[in-house]
C-alpha positions in Angstrom: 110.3 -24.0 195.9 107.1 -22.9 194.1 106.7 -24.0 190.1 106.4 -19.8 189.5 109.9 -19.2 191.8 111.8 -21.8 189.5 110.3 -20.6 186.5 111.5 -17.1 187.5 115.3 -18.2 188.3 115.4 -19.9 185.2 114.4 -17.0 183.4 117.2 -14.9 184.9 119.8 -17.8 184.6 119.0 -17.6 181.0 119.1 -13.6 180.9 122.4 -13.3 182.6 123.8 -15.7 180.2 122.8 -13.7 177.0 124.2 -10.4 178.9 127.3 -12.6 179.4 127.2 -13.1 175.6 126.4 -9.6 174.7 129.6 -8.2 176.9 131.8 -10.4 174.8 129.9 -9.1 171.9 130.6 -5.2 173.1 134.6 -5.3 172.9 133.8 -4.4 169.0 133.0 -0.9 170.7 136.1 1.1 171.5 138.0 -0.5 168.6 135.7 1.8 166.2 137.2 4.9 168.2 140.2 3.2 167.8 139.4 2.7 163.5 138.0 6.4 163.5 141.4 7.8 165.2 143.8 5.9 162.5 141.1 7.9 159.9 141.4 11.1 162.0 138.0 11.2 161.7 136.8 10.7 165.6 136.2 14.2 166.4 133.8 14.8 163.9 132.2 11.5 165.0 131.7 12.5 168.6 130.5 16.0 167.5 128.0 14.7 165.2 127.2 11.8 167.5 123.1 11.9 169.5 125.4 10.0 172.3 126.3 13.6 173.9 124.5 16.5 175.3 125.8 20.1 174.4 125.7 22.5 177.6 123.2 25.4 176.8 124.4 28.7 175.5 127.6 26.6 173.8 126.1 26.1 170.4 129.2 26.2 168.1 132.9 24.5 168.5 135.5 26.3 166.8 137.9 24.2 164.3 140.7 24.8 166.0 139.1 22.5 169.2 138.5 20.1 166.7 141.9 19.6 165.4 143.6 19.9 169.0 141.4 17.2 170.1 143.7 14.8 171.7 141.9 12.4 169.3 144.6 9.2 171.1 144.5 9.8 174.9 140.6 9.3 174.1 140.2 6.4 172.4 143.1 5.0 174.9 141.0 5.7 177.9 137.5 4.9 176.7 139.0 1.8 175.3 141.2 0.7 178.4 137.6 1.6 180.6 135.5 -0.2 178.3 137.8 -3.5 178.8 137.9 -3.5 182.2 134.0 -2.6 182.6 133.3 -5.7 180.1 135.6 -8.1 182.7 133.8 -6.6 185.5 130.3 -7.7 184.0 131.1 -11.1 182.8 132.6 -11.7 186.5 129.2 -10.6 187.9 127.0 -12.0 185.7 128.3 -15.5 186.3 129.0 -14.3 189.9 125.0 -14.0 190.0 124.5 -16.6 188.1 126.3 -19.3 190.5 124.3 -17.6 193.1 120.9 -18.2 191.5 121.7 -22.0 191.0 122.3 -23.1 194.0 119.4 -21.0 195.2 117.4 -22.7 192.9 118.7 -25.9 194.6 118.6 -24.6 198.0 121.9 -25.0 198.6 121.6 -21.6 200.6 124.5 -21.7 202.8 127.6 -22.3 200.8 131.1 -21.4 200.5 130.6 -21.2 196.7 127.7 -18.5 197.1 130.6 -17.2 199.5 133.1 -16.9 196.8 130.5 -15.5 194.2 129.5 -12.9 196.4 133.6 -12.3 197.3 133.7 -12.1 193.2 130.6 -9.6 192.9 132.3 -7.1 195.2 135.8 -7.6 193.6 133.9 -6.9 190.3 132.3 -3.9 191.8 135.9 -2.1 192.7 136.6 -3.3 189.1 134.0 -0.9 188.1 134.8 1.8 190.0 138.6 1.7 188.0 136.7 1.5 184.8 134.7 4.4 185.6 137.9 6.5 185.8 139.0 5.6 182.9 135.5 6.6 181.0 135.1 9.4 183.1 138.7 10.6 182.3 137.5 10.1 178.6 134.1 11.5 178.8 135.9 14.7 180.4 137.9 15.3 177.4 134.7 15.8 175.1 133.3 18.0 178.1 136.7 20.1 177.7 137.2 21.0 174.4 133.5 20.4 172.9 131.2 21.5 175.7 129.6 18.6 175.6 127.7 17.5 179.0 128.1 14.1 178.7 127.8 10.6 177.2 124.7 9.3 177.5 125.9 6.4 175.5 127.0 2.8 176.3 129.4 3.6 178.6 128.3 7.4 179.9 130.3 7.4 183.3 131.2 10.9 184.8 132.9 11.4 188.2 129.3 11.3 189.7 129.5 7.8 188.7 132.4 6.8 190.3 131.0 8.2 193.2 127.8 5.7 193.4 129.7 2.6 192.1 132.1 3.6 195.4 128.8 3.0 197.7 127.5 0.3 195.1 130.8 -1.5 196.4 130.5 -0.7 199.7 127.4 -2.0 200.4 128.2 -5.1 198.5 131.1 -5.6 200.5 128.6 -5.8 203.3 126.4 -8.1 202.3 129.5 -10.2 202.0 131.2 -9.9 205.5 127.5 -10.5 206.8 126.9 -13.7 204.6 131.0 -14.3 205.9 130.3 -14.0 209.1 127.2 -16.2 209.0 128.9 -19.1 207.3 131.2 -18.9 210.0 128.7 -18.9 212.5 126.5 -21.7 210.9 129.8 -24.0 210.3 130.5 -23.8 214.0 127.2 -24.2 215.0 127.0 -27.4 212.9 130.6 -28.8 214.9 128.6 -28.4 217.8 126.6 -31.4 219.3 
């Protein structure tokens, strides 16, 4: 392996580690929409908020929306979706990172690059639950605020869900291929 190649690996080794820090470091997230619920003050927060696009022509938001904002059910849902999107990236991060080692040791045939990959597309499908549960969320400020969307930490719509679907998909690919390979190579190595 070239000098630049294991330079490079390293790099991302030590990237995927601080995004496996900085997941851990994003659960402080939905508990403020959890804080600004008990202080009834979350509606005003997501109005007032540059993480959501209004829809043209639907400039004001009468007070009556703001009050029947079901202030609970959204902080519930973004919270349960940002707790299951966090698991999902700490699996693939270390998922990737597993993978990276022992490419780095060429070690490129291995069942534990097997069960990475089996973890990546398990954390994929993960993220495809999350994405309902933030989408679900999301929806509610669409509903009663007119807002487009989040564009935000965690901005999933149904379109979302959608593309993480063939995200998985394809992953889940990859992984029967690299299955069926490791299958093949085992009994080609039995072989004499």
């Amino acid at each position: 392996m070239s000098k630049w190649l294991n330079w490079g690996i390293n790099c991302l080794i030590v990237f995927f580690r601080f995004g496996i820090v900085a997941a851990y470091a994003m659960l402080i997230y939905p508990l403020s929409d959890l804080l600004l619920t008990f202080q009834r003050e979350l509606p005003q927060n997501i109005m007032h908020s540059d993480d959501f696009l209004r829809l043209p022509g639907q400039n004001t938001v009468t007070a009556g929306a703001i009050q029947s904002f079901p202030s609970w059910p959204y902080a519930i849902l973004i919270l349960i979706g940002t707790l299951i999107f966090i698991w999902a990236m700490i699996k693939n991060l270390k998922s990737l990172t597993i993978i990276l080692k022992n490419i780095q040791q060429a070690d490129y045939f291995s069942i534990t690059n097997e069960k990475a990959l089996k973890q990546l597309v398990i954390a994929n499908v993960v993220i495809i639950v999350s994405d309902l549960f933030l989408a679900g969320g999301n929806q509610l400020t669409r509903s009663w605020f007119y807002l487009i969307g989040n564009t935000g930490i965690l901005a999933s719509t149904w379109s979302t869900v959608a593309s993480d679907a063939w995200h998985a998909i394809t992953l889940g690919i990859i992984y029967l291929i690299y299955h069926y390979t490791l299958t093949l190579k085992t009994e080609n190595d039995l072989t004499i």
